[in-house]
C-alpha atoms as an extended CHARMM CRD file, in Angstrom:
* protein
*
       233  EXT
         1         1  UNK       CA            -89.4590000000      109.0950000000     -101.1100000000  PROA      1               0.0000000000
         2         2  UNK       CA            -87.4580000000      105.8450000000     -102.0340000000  PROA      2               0.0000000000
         3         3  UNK       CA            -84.8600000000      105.6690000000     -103.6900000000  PROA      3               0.0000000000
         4         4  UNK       CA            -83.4980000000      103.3160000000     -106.3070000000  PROA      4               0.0000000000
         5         5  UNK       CA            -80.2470000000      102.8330000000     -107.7440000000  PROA      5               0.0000000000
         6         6  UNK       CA            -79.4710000000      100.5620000000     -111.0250000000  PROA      6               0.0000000000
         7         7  UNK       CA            -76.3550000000       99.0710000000     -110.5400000000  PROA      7               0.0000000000
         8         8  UNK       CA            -75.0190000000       96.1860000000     -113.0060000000  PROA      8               0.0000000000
         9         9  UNK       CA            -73.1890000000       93.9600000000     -111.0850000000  PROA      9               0.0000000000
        10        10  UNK       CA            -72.9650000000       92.8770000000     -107.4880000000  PROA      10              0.0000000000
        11        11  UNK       CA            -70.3820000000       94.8870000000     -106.9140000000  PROA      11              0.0000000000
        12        12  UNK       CA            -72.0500000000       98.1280000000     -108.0770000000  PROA      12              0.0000000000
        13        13  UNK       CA            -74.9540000000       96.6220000000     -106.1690000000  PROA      13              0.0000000000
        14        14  UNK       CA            -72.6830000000       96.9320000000     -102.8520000000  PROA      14              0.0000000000
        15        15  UNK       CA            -71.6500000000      100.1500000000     -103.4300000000  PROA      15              0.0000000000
        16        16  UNK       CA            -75.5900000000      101.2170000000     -104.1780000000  PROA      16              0.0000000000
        17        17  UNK       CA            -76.7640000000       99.2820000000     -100.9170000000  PROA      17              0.0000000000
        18        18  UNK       CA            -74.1190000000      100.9100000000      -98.7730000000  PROA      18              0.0000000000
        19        19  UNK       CA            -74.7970000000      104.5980000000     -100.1590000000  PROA      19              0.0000000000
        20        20  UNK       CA            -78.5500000000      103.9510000000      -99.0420000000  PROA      20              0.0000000000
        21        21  UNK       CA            -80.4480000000      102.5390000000     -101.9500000000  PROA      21              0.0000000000
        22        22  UNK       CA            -84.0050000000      101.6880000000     -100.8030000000  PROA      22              0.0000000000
        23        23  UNK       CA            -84.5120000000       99.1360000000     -103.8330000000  PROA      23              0.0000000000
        24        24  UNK       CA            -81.5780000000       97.9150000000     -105.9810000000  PROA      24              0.0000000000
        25        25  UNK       CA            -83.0400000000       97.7880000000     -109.6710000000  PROA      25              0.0000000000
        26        26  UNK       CA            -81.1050000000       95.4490000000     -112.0230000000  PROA      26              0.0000000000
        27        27  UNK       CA            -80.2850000000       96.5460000000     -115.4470000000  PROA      27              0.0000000000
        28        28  UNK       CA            -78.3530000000       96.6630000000     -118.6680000000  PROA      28              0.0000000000
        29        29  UNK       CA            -77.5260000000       99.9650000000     -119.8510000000  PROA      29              0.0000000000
        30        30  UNK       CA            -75.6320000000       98.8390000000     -123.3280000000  PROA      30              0.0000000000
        31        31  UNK       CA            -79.4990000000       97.6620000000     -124.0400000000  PROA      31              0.0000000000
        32        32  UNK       CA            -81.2840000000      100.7710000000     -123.4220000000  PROA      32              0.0000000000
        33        33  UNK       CA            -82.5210000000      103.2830000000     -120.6340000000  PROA      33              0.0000000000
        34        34  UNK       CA            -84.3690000000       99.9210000000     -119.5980000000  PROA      34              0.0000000000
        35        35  UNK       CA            -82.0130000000       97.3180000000     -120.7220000000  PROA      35              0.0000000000
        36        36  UNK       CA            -82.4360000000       93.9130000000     -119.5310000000  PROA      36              0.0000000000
        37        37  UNK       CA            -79.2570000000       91.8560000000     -117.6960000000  PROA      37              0.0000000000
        38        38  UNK       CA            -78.9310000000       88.1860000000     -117.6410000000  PROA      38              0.0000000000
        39        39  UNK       CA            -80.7220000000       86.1280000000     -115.3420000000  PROA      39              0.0000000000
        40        40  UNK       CA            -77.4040000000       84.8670000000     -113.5460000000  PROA      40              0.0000000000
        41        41  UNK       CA            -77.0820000000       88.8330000000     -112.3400000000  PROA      41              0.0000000000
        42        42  UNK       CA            -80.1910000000       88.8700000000     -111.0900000000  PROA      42              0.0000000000
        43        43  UNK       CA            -79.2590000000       85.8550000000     -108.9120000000  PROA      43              0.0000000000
        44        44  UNK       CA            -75.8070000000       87.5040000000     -107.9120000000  PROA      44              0.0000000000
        45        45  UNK       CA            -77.3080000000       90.0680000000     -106.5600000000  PROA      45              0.0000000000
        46        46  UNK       CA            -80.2380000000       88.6890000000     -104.7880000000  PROA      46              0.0000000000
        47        47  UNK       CA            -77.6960000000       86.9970000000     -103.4420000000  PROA      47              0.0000000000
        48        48  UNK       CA            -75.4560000000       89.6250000000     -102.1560000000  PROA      48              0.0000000000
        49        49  UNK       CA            -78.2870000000       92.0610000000     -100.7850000000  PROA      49              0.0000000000
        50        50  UNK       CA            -80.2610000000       88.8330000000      -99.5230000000  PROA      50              0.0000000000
        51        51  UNK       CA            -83.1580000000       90.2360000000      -97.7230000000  PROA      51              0.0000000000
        52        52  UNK       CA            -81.6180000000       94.0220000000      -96.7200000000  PROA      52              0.0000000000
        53        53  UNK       CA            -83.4490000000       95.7770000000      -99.5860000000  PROA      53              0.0000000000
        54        54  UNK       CA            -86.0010000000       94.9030000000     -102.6280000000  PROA      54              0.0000000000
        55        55  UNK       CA            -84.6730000000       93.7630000000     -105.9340000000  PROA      55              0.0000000000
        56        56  UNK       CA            -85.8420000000       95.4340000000     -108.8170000000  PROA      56              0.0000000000
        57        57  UNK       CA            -85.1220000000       94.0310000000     -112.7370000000  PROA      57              0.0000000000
        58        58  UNK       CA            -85.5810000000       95.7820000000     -115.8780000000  PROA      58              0.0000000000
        59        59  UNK       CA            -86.9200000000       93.7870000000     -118.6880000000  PROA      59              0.0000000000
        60        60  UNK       CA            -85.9910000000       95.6640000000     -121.2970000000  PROA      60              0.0000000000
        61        61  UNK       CA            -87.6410000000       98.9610000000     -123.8900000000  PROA      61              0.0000000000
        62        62  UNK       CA            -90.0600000000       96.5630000000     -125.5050000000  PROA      62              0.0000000000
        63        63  UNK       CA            -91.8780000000       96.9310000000     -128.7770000000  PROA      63              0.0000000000
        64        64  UNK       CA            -95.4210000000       94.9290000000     -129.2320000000  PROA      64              0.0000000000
        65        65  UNK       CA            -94.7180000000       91.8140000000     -128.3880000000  PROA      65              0.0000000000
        66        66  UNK       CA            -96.8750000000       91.0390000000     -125.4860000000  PROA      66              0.0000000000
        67        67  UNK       CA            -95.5860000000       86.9320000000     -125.2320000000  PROA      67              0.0000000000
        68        68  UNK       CA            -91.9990000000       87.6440000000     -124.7940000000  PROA      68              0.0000000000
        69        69  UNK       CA            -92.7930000000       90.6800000000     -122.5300000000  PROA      69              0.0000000000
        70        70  UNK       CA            -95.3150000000       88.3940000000     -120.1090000000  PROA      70              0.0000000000
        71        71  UNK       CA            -91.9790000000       85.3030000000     -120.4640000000  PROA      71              0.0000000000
        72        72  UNK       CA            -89.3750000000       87.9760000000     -119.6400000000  PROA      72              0.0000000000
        73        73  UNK       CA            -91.3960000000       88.9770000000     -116.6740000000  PROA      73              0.0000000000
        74        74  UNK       CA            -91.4820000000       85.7890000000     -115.3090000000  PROA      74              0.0000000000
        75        75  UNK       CA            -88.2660000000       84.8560000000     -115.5940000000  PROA      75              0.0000000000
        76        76  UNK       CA            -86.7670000000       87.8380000000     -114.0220000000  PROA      76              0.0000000000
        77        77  UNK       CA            -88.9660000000       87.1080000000     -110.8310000000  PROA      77              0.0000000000
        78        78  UNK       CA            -88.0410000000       83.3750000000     -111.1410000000  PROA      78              0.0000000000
        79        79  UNK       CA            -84.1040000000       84.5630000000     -111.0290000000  PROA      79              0.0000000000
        80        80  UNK       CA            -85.3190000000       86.8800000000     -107.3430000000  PROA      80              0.0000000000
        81        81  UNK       CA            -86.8300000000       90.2390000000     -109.1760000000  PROA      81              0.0000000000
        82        82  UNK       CA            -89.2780000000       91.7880000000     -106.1840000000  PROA      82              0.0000000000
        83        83  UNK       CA            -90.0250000000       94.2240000000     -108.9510000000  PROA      83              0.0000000000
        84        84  UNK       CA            -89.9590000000       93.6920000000     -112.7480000000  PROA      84              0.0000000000
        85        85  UNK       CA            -90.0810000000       96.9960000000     -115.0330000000  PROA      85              0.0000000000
        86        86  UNK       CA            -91.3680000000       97.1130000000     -118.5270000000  PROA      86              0.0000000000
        87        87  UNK       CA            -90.0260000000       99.7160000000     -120.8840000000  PROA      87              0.0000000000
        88        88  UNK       CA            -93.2400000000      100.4900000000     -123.2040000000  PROA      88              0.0000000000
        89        89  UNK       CA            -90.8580000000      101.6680000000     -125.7680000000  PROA      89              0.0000000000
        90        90  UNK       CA            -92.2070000000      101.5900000000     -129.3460000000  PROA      90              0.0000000000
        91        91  UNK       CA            -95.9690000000      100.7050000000     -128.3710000000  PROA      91              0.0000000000
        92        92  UNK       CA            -98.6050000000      103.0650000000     -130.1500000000  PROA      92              0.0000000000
        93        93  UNK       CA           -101.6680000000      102.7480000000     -128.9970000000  PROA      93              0.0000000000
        94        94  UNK       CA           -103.6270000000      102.1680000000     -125.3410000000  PROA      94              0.0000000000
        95        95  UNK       CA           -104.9700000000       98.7650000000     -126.6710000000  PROA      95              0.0000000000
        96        96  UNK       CA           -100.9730000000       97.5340000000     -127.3910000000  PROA      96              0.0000000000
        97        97  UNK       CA           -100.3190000000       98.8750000000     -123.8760000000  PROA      97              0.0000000000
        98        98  UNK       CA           -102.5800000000       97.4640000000     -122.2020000000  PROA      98              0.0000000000
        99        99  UNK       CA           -102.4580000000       93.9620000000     -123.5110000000  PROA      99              0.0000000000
       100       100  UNK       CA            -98.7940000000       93.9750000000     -122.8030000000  PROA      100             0.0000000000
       101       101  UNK       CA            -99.2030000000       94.9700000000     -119.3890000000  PROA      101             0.0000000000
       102       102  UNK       CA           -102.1360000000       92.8580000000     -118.7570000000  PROA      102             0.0000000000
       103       103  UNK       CA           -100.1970000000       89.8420000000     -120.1360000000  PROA      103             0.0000000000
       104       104  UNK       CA            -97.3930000000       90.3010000000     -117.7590000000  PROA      104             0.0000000000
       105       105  UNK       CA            -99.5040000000       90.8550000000     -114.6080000000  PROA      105             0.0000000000
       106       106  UNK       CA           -101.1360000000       87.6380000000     -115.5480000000  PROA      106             0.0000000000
       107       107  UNK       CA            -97.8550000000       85.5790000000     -116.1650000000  PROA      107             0.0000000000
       108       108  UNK       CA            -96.1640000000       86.8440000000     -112.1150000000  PROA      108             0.0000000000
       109       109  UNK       CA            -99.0520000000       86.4070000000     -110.6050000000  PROA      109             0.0000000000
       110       110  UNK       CA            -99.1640000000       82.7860000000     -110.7850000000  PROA      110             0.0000000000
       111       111  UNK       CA            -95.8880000000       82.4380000000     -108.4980000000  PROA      111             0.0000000000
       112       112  UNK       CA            -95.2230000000       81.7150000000     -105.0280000000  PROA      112             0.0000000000
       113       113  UNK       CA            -93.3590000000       84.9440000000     -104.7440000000  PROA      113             0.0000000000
       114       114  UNK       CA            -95.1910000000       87.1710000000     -106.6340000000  PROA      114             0.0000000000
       115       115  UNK       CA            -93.0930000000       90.5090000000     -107.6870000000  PROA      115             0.0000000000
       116       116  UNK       CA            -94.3270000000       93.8460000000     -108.0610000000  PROA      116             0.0000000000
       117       117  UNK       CA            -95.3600000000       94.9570000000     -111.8290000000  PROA      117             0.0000000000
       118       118  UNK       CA            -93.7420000000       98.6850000000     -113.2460000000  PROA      118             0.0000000000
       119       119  UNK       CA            -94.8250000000      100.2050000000     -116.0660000000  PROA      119             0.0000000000
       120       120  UNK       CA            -93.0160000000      102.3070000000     -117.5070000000  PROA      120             0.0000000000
       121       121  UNK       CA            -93.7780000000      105.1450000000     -120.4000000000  PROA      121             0.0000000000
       122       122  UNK       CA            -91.2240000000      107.5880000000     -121.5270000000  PROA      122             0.0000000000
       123       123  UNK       CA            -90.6850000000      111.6440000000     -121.0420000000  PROA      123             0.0000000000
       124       124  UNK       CA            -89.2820000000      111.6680000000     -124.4480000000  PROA      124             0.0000000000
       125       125  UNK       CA            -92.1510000000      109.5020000000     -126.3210000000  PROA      125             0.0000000000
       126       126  UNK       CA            -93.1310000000      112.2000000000     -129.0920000000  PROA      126             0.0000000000
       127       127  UNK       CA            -89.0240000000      111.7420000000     -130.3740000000  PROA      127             0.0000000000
       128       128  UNK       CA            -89.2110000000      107.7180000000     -130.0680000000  PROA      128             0.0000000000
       129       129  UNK       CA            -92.9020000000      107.6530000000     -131.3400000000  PROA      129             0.0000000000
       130       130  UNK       CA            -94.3240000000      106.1050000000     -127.9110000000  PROA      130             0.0000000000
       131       131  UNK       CA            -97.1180000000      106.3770000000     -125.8850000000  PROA      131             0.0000000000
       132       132  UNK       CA            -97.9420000000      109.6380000000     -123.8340000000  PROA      132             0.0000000000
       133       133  UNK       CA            -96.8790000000      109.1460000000     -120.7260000000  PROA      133             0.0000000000
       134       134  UNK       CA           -100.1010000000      110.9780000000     -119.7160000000  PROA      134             0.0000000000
       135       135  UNK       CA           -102.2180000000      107.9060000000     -120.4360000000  PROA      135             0.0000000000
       136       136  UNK       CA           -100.1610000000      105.4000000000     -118.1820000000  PROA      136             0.0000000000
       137       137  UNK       CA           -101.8610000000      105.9080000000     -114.9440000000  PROA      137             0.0000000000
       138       138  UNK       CA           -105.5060000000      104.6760000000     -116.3720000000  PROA      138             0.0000000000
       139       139  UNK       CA           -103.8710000000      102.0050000000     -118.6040000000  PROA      139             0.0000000000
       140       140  UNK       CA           -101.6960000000      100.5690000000     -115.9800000000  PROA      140             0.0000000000
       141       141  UNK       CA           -104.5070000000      100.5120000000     -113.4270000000  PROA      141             0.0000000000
       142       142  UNK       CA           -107.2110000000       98.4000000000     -115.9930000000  PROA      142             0.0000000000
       143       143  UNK       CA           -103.9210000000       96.3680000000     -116.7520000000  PROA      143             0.0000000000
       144       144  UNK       CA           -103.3880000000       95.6840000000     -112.5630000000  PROA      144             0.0000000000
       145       145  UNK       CA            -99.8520000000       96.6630000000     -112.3440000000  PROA      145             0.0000000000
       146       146  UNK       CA            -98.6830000000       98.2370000000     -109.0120000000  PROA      146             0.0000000000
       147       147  UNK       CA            -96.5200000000      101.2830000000     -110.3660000000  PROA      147             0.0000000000
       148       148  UNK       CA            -96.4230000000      103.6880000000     -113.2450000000  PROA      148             0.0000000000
       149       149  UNK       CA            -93.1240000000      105.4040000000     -113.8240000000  PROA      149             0.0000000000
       150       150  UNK       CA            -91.2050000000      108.2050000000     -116.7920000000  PROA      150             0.0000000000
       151       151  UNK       CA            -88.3920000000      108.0700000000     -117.8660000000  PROA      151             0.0000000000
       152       152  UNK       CA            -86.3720000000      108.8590000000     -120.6830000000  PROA      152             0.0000000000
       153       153  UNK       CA            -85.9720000000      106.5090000000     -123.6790000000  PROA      153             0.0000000000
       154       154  UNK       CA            -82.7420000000      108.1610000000     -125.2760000000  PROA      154             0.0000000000
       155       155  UNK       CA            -79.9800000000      108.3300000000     -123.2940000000  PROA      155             0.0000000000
       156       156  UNK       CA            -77.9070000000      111.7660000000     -124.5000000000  PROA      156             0.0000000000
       157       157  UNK       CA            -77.8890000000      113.8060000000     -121.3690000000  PROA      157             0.0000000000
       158       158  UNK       CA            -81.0920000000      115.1710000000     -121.4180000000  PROA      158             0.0000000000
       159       159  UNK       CA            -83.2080000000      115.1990000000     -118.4810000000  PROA      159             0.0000000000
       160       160  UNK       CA            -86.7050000000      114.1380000000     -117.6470000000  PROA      160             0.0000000000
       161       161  UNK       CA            -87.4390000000      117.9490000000     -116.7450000000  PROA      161             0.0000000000
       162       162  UNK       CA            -86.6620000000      119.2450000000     -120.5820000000  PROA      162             0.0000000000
       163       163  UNK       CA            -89.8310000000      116.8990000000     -122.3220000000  PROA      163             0.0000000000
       164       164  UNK       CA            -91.9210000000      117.0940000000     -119.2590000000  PROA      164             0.0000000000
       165       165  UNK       CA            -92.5260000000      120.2680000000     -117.1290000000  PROA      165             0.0000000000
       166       166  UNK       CA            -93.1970000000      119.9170000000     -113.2480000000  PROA      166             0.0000000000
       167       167  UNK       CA            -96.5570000000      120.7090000000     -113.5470000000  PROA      167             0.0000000000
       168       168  UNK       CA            -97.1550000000      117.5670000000     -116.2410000000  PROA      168             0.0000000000
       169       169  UNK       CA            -94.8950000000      115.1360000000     -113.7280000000  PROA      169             0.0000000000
       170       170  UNK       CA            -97.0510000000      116.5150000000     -110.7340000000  PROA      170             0.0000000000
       171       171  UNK       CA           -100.8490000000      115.3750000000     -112.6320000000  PROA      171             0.0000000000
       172       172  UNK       CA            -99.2200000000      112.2670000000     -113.8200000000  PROA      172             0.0000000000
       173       173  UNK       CA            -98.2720000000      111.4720000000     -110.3490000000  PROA      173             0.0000000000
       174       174  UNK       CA           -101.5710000000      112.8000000000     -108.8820000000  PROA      174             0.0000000000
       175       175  UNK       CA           -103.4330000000      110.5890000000     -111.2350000000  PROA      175             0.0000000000
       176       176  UNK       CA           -101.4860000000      107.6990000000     -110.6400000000  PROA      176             0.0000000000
       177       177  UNK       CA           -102.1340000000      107.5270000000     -106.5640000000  PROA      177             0.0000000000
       178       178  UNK       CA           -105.9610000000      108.3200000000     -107.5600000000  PROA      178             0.0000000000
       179       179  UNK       CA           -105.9130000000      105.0950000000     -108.9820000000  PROA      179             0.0000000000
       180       180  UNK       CA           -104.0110000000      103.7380000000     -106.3170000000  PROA      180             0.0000000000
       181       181  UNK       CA           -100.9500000000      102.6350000000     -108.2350000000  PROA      181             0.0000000000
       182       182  UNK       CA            -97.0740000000      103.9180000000     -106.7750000000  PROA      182             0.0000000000
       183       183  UNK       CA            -95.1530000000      106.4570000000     -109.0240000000  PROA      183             0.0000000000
       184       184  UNK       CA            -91.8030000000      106.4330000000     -110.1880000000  PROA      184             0.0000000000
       185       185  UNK       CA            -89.2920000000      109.5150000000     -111.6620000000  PROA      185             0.0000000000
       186       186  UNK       CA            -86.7470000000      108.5840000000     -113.7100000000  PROA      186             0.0000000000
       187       187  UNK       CA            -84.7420000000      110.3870000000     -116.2210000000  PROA      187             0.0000000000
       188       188  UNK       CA            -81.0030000000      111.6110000000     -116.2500000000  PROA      188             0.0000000000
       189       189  UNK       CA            -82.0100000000      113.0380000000     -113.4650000000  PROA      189             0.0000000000
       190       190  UNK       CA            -79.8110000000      115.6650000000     -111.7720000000  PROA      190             0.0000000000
       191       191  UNK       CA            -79.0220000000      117.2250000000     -108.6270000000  PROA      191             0.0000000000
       192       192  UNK       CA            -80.4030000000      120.5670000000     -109.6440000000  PROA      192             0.0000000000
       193       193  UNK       CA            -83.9040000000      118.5340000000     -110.2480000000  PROA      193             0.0000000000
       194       194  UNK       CA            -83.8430000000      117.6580000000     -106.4200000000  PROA      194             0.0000000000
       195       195  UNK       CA            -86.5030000000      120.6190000000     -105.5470000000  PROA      195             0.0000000000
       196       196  UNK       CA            -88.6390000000      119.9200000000     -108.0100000000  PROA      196             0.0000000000
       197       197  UNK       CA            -89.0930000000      116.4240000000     -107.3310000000  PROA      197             0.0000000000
       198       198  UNK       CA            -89.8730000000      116.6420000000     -103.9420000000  PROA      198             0.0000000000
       199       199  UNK       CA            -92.4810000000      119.3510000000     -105.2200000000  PROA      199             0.0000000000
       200       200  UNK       CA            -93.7400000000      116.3510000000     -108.0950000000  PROA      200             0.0000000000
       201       201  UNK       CA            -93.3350000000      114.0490000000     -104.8510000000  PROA      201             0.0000000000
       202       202  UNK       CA            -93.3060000000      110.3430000000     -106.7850000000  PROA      202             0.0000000000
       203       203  UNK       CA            -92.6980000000      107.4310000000     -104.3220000000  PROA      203             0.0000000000
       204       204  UNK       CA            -89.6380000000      106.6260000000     -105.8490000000  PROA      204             0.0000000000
       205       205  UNK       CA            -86.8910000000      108.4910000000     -107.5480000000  PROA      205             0.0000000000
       206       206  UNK       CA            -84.8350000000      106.2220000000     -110.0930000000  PROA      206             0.0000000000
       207       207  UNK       CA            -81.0740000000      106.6130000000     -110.4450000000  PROA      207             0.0000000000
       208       208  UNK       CA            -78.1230000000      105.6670000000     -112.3490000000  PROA      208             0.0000000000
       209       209  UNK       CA            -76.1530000000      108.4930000000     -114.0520000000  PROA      209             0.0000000000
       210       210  UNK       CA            -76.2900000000      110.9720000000     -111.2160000000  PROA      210             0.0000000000
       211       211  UNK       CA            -74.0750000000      108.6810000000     -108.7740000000  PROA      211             0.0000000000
       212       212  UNK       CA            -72.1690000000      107.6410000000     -111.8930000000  PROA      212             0.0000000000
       213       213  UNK       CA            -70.9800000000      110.9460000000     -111.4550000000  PROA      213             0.0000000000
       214       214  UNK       CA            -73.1720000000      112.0820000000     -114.6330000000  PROA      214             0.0000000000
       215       215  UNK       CA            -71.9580000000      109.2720000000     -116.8740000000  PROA      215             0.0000000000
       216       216  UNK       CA            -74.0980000000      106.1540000000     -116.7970000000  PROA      216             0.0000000000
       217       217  UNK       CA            -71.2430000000      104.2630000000     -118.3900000000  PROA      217             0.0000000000
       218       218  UNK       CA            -69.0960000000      104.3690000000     -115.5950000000  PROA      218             0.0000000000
       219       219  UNK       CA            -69.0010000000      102.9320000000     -112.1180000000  PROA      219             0.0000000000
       220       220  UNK       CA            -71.8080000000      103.7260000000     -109.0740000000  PROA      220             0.0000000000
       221       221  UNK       CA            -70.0840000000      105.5850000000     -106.5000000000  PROA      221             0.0000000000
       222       222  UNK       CA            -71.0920000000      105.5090000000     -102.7350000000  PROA      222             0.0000000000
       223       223  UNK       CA            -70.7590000000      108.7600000000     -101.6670000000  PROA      223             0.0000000000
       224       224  UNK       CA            -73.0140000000      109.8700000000     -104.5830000000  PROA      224             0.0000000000
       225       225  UNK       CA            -75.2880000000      107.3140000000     -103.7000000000  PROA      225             0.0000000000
       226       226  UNK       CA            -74.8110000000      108.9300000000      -99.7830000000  PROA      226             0.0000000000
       227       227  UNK       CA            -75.3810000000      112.5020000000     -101.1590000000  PROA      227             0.0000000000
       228       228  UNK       CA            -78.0210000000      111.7900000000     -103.1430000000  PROA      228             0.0000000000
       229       229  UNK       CA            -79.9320000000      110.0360000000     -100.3910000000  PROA      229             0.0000000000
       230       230  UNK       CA            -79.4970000000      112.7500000000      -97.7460000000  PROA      230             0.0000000000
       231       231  UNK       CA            -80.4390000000      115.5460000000     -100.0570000000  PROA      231             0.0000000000
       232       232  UNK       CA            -84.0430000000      113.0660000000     -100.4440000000  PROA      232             0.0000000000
       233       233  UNK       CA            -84.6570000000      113.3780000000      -96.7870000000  PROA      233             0.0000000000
């Protein structure tokens, strides 16, 4: 299982890389579990992992807007994303869903480099009135992105594991690698979760909070980054 860290600046970036990040995801979190940064971060830390480890960049927790979701995309791959994540935050329906994910895997795939396309649906969708997370896998697969991931869209403390139970997380997974798309977990996740994600077994685990030391406001912390990653192996 990989893991990946969301750090916000190269020098959380460091920290992550040195702890034993696998992929070093790019975000924003005063914009949202998925928030988006600025392209010039992006570049910063492209720069400062250079070719050690994958660079990940959240787009932001989109509603329908399937042109500025497909430009967003593009430029965060243009600015060094190898993966660009797509928060399907306030979309209702499969057709909205698709079309924005179908949009975006149209827009990278045009460039030299092209970067890896995330979808990602959200634990907690019946309190933000989203998507089931439950129809990703089939929706992301028609669309041709290359992962499917939860996580949570409200960020109060409350963990993947109290929307979703293992056995939900386990047939979302299952149905993911049927249709031969990667899976993320993501969440608040915590340390007590560990067991039960290796159980779910996604291909990545998605962090932030947890080597905050449990708040995602604060710094990334090597030695949680280090503890996390050993208790992964």
């Amino acid at each position: 299982m990989k893991l990946l860290v969301s750090p916000i600046n190269k020098e959380e970036a460091i920290s992550a890389l040195k702890g034993g990040a696998d992929i070093i995801d790019v975000k924003n979190p005063k914009e949202g579990s998925l928030g988006a940064n600025f392209p010039g971060v992006i570049k910063g830390v492209k720069e400062t992992v250079g070719n050690q480890k994958p660079i990940s960049a959240a787009l932001g927790d989109f509603n329908y807007k399937p042109g500025t979701a497909a430009l967003a995309a593009y430029g965060a791959a243009a600015a060094g994303a190898d993966y660009v994540k797509i928060g399907l935050y306030d979309i209702q329906t499969e057709e909205q869903a698709y079309e924005m994910l179908a949009g975006i895997t149209e827009a990278v795939r045009t460039m030299d480099n092209v970067p890896k396309v995330v979808a990602c649906a959200y634990s907690d969708y019946a309190r933000i009135n989203s998507i089931d997370p439950a129809l990703l896998p089939a929706i992301g697969a028609k669309a041709g992105v290359d992962l499917v991931m939860v996580d949570t869209g409200v960020k109060d403390g409350r963990s993947t594991f109290e929307f979703l139970n293992e056995a939900q997380l386990k047939d979302f997974v299952e149905k993911a690698h049927a249709s031969g798309l990667e899976t993320a977990l993501a969440g608040s996740i915590k340390f007590d979760d560990i067991e039960a994600i290796k159980n779910i077994k996604p291909d990545i685990l998605g962090v932030r909070g947890i080597v905050c030391g449990g708040d995602r406001s604060t710094s990334i912390r090597q030695e949680l980054v280090e503890q996390l990653r050993a208790r992964l192996s």
